[in-house]
C-alpha angles and dihedrals in degrees: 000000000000085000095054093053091039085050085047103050095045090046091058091038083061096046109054089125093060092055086049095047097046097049084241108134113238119249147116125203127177123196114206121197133185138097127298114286097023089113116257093146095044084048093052091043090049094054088046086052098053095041094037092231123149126256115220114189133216132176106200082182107067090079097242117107130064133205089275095041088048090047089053106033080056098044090050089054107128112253118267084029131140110227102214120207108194119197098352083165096066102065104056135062105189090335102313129114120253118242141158134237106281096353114143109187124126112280130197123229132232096236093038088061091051098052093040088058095036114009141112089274104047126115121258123224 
C-alpha cells in the first residue's frame, strides 16, 4: 500500500502542467483513518522521509486557531510539504465545532475547513 501513495504522490509532483492545463486546481489530500496507535504519523513520516518532503503541523484541535488563521497558516505552508492534520476527528460533531460551555477560544468551521483545504483560495500544489 505505501508504494501505491508514494507512486501516487511522485506521479502528481511530475504532472503540475497537466492540472494547469486542464483547468483542474492542483492539490492532493489523503485522509488516514485507524486507532490510535495504528500508525498513521509514523506512516506519514516515513513518506516525507522517502520523498524528503516537509512536514508542516497543525493541531485543529488546541483551540487556537480559527477559519481565517487555518487559511493562512495553509496557504503560508512551504512549498514540497506535507500539511498534517492531527486528530481532525476530534473537532466536529456532525459538522459542528466542539466547544465547551463558556469557552471562548477560536474554533474552526466545518465549512471553513473544507474551503481552506479545497476552496477558491487555497493554495495549489
Amino acid at each position: 500500500m505505501s508504494g501505491d501513495i508514494i507512486d501516487d504522490i511522485i506521479n502528481f509532483q511530475n504532472s503540475s502542467e497537466w492540472y494547469i492545463n486542464n483547468g483542474i486546481p492542483y492539490r492532493r489530500g489523503y485522509l488516514l483513518h485507524g486507532p490510535p496507535g495504528t500508525g498513521k504519523t509514523s506512516f506519514i513520516l516515513a513518506i516525507a522521509g522517502k520523498l524528503r518532503l516537509n512536514i508542516c503541523y497543525l493541531n485543529l484541535s488546541s483551540g487556537n486557531i480559527d477559519d481565517d488563521g487555518l487559511n493562512r497558516a495553509l496557504n503560508d505552508a512551504p512549498a514540497h510539504s506535507i500539511i498534517l492534520l492531527e486528530d481532525i476527528d476530534s473537532i466536529f460533531v456532525q459538522r459542528h465545532s466542539i466547544s465547551q460551555e463558556g469557552n471562548q477560544k477560536a474554533q474552526i468551521t466545518f465549512s471553513g475547513l473544507l474551503n481552506a483545504l479545497d476552496g477558491v483560495r487555497s493554495q495549489e500544489g
